[in-house]
C-alpha positions in Angstrom: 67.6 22.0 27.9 69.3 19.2 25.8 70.5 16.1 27.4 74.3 16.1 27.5 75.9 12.4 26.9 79.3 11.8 27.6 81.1 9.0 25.3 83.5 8.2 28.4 80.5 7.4 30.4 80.1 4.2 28.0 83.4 3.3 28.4 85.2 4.9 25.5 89.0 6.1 26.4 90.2 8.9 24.5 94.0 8.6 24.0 93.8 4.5 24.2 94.4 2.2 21.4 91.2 0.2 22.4 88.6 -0.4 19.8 86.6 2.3 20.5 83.3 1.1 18.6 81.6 -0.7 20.8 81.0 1.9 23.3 80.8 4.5 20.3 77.9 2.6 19.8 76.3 2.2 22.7 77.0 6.1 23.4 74.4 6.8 19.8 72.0 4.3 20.6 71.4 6.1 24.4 70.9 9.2 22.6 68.9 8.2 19.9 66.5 7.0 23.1 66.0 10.0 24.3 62.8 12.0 23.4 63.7 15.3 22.9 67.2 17.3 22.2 70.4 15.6 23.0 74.1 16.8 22.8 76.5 13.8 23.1 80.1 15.0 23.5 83.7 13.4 22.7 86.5 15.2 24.8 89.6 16.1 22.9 91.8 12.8 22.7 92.4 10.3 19.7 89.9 7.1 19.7 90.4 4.4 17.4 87.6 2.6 15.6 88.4 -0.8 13.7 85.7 -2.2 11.5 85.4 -5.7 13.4 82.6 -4.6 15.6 81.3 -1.4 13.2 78.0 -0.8 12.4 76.8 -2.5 9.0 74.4 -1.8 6.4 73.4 -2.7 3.4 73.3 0.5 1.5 73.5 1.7 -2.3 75.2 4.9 -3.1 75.0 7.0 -5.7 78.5 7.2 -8.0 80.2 4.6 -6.3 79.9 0.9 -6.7 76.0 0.5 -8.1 75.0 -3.1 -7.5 77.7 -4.8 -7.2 76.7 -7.6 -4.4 80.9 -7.4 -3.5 80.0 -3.9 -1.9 76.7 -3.6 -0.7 77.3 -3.7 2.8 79.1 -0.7 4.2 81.2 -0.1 7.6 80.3 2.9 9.3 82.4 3.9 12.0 80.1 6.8 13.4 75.9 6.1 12.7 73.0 8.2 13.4 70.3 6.6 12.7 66.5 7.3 12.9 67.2 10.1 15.6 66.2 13.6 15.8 67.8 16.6 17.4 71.3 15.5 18.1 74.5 17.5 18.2 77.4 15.2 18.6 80.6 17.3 19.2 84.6 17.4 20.0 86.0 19.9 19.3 89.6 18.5 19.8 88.7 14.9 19.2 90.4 13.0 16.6 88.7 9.9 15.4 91.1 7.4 13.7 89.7 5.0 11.5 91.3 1.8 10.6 90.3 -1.0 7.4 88.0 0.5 5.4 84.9 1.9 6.8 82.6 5.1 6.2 83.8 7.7 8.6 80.0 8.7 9.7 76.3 8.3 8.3 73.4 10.1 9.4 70.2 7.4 8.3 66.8 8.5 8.3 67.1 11.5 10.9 66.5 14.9 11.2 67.7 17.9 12.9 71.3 16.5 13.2 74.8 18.7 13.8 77.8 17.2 13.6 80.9 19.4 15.1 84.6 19.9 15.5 85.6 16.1 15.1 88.8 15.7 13.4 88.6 12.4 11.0 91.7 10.4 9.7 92.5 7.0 8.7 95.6 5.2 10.5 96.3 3.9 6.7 95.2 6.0 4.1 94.1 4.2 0.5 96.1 6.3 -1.9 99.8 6.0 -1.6 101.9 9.3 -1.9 105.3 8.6 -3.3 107.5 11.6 -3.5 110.6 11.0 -5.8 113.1 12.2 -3.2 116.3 12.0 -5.7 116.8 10.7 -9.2 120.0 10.5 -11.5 122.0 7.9 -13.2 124.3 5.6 -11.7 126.4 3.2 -13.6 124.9 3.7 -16.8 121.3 3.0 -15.4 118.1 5.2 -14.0 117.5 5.1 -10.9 114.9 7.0 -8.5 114.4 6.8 -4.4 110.8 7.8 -3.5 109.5 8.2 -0.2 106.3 7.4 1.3 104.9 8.7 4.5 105.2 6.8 7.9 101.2 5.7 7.5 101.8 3.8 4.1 102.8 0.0 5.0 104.1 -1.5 2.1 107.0 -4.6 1.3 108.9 -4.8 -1.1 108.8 -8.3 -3.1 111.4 -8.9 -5.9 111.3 -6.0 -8.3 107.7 -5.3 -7.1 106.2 -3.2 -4.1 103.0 -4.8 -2.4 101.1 -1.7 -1.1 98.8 -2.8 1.6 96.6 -2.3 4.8 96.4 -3.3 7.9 95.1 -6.8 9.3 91.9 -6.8 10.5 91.0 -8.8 13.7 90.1 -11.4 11.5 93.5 -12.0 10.2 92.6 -10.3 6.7 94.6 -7.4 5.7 92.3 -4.6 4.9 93.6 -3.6 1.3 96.4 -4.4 -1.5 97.5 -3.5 -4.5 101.1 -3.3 -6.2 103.3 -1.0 -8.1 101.6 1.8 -9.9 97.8 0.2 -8.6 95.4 0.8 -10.9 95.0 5.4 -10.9 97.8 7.9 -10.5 97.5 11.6 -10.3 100.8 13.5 -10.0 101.6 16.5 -8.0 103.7 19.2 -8.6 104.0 21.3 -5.3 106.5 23.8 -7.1 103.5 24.7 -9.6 101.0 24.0 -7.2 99.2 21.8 -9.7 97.9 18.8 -9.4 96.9 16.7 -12.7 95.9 13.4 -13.9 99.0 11.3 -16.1 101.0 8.5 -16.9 102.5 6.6 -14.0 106.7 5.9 -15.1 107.6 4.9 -11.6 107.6 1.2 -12.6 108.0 1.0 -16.2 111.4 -1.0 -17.0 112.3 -1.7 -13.2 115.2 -3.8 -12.5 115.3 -4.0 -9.2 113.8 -2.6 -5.6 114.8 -2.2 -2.3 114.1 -0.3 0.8 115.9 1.9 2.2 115.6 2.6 5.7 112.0 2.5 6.8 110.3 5.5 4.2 112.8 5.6 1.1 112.7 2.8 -1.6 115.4 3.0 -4.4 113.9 1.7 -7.9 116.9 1.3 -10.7 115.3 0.9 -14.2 116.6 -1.7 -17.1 117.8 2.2 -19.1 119.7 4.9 -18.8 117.0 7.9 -19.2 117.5 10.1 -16.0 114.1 11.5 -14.8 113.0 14.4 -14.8 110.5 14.2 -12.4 112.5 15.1 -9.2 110.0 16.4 -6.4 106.7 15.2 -7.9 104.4 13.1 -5.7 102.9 10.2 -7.3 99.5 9.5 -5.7 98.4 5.7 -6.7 94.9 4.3 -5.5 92.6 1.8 -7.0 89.6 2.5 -8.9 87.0 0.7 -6.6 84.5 3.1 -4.4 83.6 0.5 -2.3 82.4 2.7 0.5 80.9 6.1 0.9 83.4 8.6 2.9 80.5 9.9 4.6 77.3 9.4 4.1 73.9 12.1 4.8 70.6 9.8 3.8 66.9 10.4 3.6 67.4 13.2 6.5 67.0 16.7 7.1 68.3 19.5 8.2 71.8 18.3 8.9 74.5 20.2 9.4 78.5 19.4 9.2 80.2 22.5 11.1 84.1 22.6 11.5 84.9 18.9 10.4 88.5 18.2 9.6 89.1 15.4 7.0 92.1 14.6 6.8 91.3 11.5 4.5 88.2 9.9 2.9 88.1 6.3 1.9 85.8 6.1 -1.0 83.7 8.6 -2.5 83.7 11.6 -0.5 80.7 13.0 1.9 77.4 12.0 -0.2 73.9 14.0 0.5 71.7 11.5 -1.2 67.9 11.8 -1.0 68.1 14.2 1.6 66.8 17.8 2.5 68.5 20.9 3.8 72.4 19.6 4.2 74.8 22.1 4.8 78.5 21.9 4.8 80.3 24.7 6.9 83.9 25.8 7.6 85.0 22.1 7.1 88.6 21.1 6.3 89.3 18.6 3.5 93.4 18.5 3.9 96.0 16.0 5.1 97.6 16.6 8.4 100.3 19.0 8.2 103.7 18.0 8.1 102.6 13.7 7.3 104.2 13.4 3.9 100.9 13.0 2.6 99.1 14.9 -0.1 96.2 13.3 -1.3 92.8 14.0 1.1 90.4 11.9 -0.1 89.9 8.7 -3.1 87.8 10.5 -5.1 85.4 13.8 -5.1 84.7 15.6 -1.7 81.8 16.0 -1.1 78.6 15.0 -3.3 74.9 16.2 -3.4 72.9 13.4 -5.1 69.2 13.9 -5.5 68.8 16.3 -2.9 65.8 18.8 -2.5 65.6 22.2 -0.2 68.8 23.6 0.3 72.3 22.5 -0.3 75.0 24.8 1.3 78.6 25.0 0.9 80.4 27.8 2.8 83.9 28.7 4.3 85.6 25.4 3.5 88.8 24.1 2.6 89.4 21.3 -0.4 93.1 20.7 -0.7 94.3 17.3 -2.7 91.2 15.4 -3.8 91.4 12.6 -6.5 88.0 13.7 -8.1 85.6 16.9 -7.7 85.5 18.7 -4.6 82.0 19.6 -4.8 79.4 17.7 -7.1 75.8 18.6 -7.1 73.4 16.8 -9.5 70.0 14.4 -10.0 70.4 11.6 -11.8 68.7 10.9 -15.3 67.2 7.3 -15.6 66.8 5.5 -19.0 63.3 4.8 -20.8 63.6 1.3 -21.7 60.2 0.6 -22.3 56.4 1.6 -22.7 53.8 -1.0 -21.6 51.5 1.7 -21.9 51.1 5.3 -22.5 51.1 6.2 -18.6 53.7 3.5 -17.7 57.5 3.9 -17.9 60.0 1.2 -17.6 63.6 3.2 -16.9 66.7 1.6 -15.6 70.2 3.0 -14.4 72.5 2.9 -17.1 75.6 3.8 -15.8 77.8 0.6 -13.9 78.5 3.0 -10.8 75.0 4.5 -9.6 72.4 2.1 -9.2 70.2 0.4 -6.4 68.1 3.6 -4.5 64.7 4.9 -5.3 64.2 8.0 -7.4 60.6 8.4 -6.8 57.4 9.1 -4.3 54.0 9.8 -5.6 52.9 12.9 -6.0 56.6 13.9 -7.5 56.6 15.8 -10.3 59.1 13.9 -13.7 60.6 15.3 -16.7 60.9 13.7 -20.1 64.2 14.9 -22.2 65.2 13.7 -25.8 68.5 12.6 -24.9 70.2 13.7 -28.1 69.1 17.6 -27.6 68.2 17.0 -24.0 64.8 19.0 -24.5 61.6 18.4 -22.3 59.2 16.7 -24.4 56.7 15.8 -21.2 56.0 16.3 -17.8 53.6 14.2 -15.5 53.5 13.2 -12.0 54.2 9.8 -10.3 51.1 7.8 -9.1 52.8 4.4 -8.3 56.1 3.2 -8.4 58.0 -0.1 -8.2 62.0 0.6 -7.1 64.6 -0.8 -5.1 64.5 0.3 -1.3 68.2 1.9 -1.4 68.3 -0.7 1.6 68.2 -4.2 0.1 68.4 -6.3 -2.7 64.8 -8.0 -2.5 64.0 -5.8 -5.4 65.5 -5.7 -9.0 68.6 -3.0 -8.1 68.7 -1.6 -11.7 65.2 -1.1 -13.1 62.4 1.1 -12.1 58.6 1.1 -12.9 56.5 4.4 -12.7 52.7 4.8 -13.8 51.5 8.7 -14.7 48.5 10.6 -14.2 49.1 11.7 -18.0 49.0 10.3 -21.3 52.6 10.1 -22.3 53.7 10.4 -26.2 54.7 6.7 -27.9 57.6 5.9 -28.8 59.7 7.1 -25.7 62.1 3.7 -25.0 65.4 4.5 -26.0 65.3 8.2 -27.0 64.4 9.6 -23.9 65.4 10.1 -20.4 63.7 11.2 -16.9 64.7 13.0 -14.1 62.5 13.6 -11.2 62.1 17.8 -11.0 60.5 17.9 -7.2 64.2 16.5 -5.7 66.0 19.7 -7.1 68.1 22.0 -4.5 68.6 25.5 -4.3 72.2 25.7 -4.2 74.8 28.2 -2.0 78.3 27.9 -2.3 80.3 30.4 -0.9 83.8 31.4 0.4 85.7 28.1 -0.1 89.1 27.1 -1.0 89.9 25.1 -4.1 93.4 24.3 -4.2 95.3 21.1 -5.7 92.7 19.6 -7.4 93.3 17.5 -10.7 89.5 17.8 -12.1 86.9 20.8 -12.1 86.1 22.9 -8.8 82.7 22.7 -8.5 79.9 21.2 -10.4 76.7 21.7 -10.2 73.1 20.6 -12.3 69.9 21.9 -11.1 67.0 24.2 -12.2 66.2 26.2 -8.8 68.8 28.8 -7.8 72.1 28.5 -7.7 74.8 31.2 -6.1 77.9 30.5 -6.4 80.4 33.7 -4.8 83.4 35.0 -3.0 85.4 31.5 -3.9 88.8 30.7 -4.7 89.7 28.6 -7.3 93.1 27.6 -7.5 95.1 26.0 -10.3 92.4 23.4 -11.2 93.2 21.0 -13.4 90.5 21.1 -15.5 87.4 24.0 -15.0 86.5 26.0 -11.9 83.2 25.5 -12.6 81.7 23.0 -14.7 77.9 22.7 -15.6 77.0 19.7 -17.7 73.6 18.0 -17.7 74.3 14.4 -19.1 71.9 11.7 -20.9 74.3 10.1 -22.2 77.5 9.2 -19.7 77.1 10.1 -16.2 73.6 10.6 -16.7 74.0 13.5 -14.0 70.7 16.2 -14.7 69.6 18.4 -15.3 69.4 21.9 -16.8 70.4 25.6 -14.8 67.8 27.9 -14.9 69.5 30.3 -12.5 73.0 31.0 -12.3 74.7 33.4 -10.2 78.5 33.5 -9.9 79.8 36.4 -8.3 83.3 37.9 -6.7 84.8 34.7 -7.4 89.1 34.2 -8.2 89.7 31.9 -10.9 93.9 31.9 -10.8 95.5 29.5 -13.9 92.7 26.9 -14.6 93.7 24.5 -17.1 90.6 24.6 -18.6 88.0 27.0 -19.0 87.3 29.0 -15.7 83.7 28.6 -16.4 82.5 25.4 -18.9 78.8 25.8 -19.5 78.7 22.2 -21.6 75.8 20.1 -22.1 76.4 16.9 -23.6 73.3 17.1 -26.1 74.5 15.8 -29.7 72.1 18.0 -31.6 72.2 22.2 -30.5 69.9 24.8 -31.5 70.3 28.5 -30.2 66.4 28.6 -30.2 65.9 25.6 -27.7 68.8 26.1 -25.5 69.6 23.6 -22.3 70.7 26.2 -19.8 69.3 29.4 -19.2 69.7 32.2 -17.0 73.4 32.6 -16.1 75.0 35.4 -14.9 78.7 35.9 -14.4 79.8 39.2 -12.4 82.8 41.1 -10.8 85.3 38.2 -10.7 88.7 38.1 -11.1 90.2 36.0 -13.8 93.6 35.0 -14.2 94.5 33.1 -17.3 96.7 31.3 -19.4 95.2 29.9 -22.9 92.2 29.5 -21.6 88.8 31.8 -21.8 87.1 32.9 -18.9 83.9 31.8 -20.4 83.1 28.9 -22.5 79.2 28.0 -23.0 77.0 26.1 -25.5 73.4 25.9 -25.7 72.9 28.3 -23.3 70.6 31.1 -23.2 70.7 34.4 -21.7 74.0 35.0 -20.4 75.1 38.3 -18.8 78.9 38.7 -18.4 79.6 41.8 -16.7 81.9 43.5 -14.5 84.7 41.2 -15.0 88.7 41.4 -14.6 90.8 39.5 -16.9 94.5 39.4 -16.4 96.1 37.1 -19.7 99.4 35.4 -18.9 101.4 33.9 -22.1 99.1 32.4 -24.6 96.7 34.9 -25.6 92.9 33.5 -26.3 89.3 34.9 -26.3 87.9 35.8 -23.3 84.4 33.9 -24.1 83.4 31.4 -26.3 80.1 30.7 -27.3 78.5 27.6 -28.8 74.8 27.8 -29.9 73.9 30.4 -27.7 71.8 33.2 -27.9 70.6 36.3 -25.9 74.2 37.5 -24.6 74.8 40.6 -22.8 78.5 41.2 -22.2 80.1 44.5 -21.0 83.6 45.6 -21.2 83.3 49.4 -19.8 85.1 48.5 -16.6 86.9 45.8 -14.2 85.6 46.4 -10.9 89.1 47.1 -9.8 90.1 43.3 -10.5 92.8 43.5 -12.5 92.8 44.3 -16.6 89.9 45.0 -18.3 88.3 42.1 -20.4 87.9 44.3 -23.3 92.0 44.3 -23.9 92.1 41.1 -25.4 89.8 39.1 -28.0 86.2 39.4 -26.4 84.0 37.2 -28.3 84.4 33.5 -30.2 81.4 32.4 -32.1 81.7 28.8 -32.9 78.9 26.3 -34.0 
C-alpha cells in the first residue's frame, strides 16, 4: 500500500490567501523521503503560491530563452525532484499562481502521476482586450475595449501600462505598454484565431478608463473600425520560464490537468522517457473574459525517447503550437579530426542542455538536402549539464568510434537518432489556435487518429525537419493519420514540408506516410500538400470544398504515390469531384 500524505498536515490551508509554498514544499520533500510508493493529496480548495519562497533552479529549456544568463534560473511552483513512485492528486484543487513561475517540474524522477489539479495564474501574461463598441464621435474614432477583472493595468497619458502584481519584494512581476511587443486577434464569430497587425494604438489621442474593465481610446482620425467584437491578445515575446516542465524522467504521466493559463512556453518533455499527456484541459476558465490559455505552444516534446502520448485533450486559445514533437539538429562547426565533431546550437532560443550519452547512436545530414551522409556512435562527449553554466552553454564536443568524411564544418548537421519517440496522438481537440495543430519530427512511429482540428490558422498537421531555422529534426519514417476532422484550415490540412534547398524524388526526406478515412473540410486549401516525400498512400478520404475550388493534393518532388478516389468512407464528398492531383517541382 502507498503512503498517503496530506498537504494540510504541513500546514497548507486550502481556501486561504496564505503563501502556500512553503508547506507545498515541505509536503514533496516528505514524500520524496519515503522508500517506496507515495500518494500525496491536495483537497479541493484554492491555494495560492507566490514566487518569494518558490523553488529555484538553474535550468535551460529547449525553445525558450537559450542562454541568456537574464533567465536561467526558473520559479517552479510545484517540484518533484529525484523521487520515484509518487501520485500527487486533487481532484478539485485549484492552484493559483502568482509572478511568474513554472506551474510544476518533475526533475530527475520516475514513475510520477500527476492528477486532477486545476492550474491558473491570478494575472495572466497576455492581455485580452475585447473592442466592446467602436464608432465615430465628433468627427474622430474612437474604440472602448474591455479587459478581464485579472488584467491590472493604468492608464498613463495616452498610454496604457499593462502590468503584474508586486512581489513581496516590492517589484512588480511584469510590464509592458500599449500593443506590447505580439498580438494575435480573435474572431469568436468565425471561430478563428490568427496572427495580425495590432491598430489598437496607432494615432491615439487620448485614454481613459472607464469604470474598472472598459477603457475608451479616441484616435487623431476619423476611420471608424471595423473590428467591433475582436479580442486583441497582446504578450511579450520573452519565454522566460517553462509552463511546465517533465526532465530527464520517466514514465510520467499528466492525467485530467486543467490549464487554465501557461506563463512561458507551454508543458516541455525534454530528455525524458515515456511522458504521457491524458484528458488534460488547455482553456481559460469559463465565463473570465479571457481567451488566450497559454504564451506560446502547449505542450512540447523535446528530445524525448520511448513513448510520447497525447490523448483525449483539449487545446483552446494558445499563442503558438498546441503540440510540438521534435529533436533538435546541432551545427558542425568544426573537425579537429576525422572522429571529432565540434557542433554548436545555432538557433538564439534553444541552447544550454546535453544532447548526448555514449553509446548513442548520431546522424550526419547535408543541410541543404537534409540527406544522411554518416552515422557513428558517441564515445565521449564534452556538453553543458542542462543545470549550470560551468560549461560553455552553446558548443558541444563529441569523439566517434568511426572515421567520419572531411569536410563536414558548415555543410552538415547532427541529430542524435537513439532519443527518437514513438509517437500517439489521439482524440484531442484543436480549437482557436493561430499556428498549425500538431507538429511532429521523428523516424519511429507516429499515429496520429480520431482528432479534431478546428479552424487552424495555419496547417492541422505540419511535418518539417529543419537544418536551417528551428533546427527541429528529423525525418518521418512512419506516418499514420487516420479518422481525423480537418474543418476550414487556413493552410494545408496536412503540410508534409522539409526545409531542404535542394529536392530530388529519388532521395526523398520523408517516407512512409499514410493518410486514411478522414474528413476534410476546405476552403482554398488542399487536403494534402507534400514535398520530398516518399511513399504516400492517400486513401479513403472525404473532401467537402467550400468556395474557392483547389486540388485536393499537391505534390512536390515526390515519388511512389498511391491515391484512391473509389469511395469516401461515408465522410462527406468524394475526393475524386474536384481536381485530384498537382505536380509541382
Amino acid at each position: 500500500m502507498p503512503t498517503l500524505f496530506d498537504v494540510t498536515d504541513f500546514g497548507v490551508l486550502p481556501g486561504s490567501h496564505v503563501d502556500a509554498a512553503p508547506g507545498v514544499r515541505a509536503a514533496l520533500r516528505a514524500a520524496g523521503d519515503v522508500a517506496g510508493p507515495v500518494v500525496l493529496r491536495f483537497p479541493p480548495g484554492d491555494y495560492h503560491l507566490w514566487p518569494d519562497d518558490a523553488q529555484r533552479r538553474e535550468l535551460y529549456v529547449s525553445n525558450t530563452v537559450g542562454d541568456d544568463p537574464r533567465h536561467s534560473v526558473k520559479a517552479i511552483a510545484l517540484l518533484v525532484e529525484a523521487t520515484d513512485d509518487l501520485v500527487i492528486s486533487g481532484e478539485g484543487a485549484r492552484l493559483v499562481l502568482h509572478g511568474l513561475q513554472t506551474t510544476f517540474a518533475v526533475i530527475d524522477s520516475r514513475r510520477v502521476r500527476v492528477e486532477g489539479l486545476e492550474f491558473d495564474f491570478a494575472v495572466p501574461t497576455v492581455v485580452d482586450a475585447t473592442v466592446a463598441d467602436a464608432g465615430v464621435a465628433a468627427g474622430r474614432a474612437y474604440r472602448l475595449i474591455r479587459v478581464p477583472a485579472a488584467t491590472l493595468f493604468s492608464v498613463e497619458g495616452a498610454s496604457i501600462r499593462w502590468h503584474g502584481e508586486t512581489l513581496a519584494s516590492g517589484a512588480v512581476a511584469w510590464s509592458g505598454r500599449d500593443a506590447l511587443e505580439y498580438t494575435q486577434i480573435h474572431d469568436p464569430v468565425r471561430g478563428r484565431t490568427s496572427r495580425g497587425p495590432n491598430p489598437l494604438f496607432d494615432r491615439v489621442r487620448s485614454i481613459r478608463p472607464v469604470g474598472e474593465r472598459d477603457v475608451r481610446i479616441d484616435y487623431e482620425h476619423a476611420e471608424e473600425p471595423a473590428d467591433l467584437g475582436l479580442v486583441y491578445s497582446m504578450r511579450s515575446t520573452t519565454r522566460d520560464h517553462p509552463g511546465g516542465l517533465v526532465l530527464d524522467s520517466s514514465d510520467v504521466t499528466l492525467s485530467r490537468l486543467r490549464f487554465r493559463f501557461l506563463h512561458g512556453f507551454g508543458v516541455v518533455a525534454q530528455t525524458s522517457r515515456d511522458v504521457s499527456v491524458e484528458g488534460c484541459e488547455f482553456q481559460t476558465p469559463p465565463d473570465s473574459g479571457r481567451h488566450s490559455a497559454g504564451f506560446a505552444d502547449f505542450v512540447q516534446f523535446s528530445g524525448c525517447s520511448g513513448e510520447a502520448v497525447v490523448r483525449d485533450c483539449l487545446f483552446d486559445g494558445p499563442h503558438d503550437d498546441p503540440i510540438n514533437i521534435h529533436g533538435t539538429y546541432l551545427r558542425v562547426t568544426g573537425q579537429p579530426d576525422r572522429r571529432t565533431l565540434e557542433l554548436d546550437y545555432p538557433h538564439p532560443e534553444t541552447a544550454g542542455f546535453p544532447q548526448f550519452s555514449p553509446g548513442d547512436r548520431i546522424e550526419l545530414v547535408d543541410r541543404a538536402t537534409l540527406q544522411a551522409i554518416a552515422s557513428a556512435t558517441v564515445r565521449t562527449v564534452r556538453q553543458p549539464s542542462g543545470r549550470a553554466h560551468d560549461q560553455p552553454l552553446r558548443t558541444i564536443v563529441v569523439t566517434v568510434d568511426a572515421e567520419l568524411p572531411d569536410d563536414l564544418a558548415g555543410r552538415t548537421a547532427v541529430e542524435n537518432v537513439t532519443r527518437t519517440p514513438t509517437v500517439r496522438i489521439a482524440r484531442n481537440i484543436f480549437r482557436n489556435v493561430p499556428t498549425r495543430g500538431v507538429l511532429v519530427t521523428t523516424r519511429r512511429a507516429v499515429l496520429i487518429e480520431e482528432n479534431r482540428f478546428e479552424r487552424t490558422g495555419m496547417a492541422g498537421i505540419y511535418v518539417s525537419c529543419d537544418a536551417d531555422e528551428w533546427w527541429e529534426s528529423g525525418p518521418v519514417r512512419d506516418l499514420t493519420i487516420r479518422g481525423n476532422e480537418f474543418i476550414e484550415p487556413g493552410g494545408p490540412a496536412i503540410f508534409l514540408d522539409p526545409t531542404n534547398t535542394r529536392s530530388d524524388p529519388g532521395h526523398p526526406v520523408h517516407s512512409g506516410v499514410v493518410v486514411e478515412e478522414n474528413r476534410f473540410v476546405l476552403d482554398g486549401v488542399p487536403a494534402l500538400d507534400a514535398k520530398s516525400t516518399d511513399g504516400i498512400r492517400f486513401r479513403n478520404n472525404g473532401i467537402v470544398r467550400l468556395g474557392r475550388q483547389t486540388p485536393d493534393i499537391v505534390l512536390r518532388s515526390c515519388s511512389d504515390v498511391g491515391v484512391e478516389v473509389d469511395g469516401d468512407a461515408g465522410r462527406g464528398k468524394p475526393a475524386g469531384d474536384f481536381p485530384l492531383l498537382l505536380e509541382a517541382d
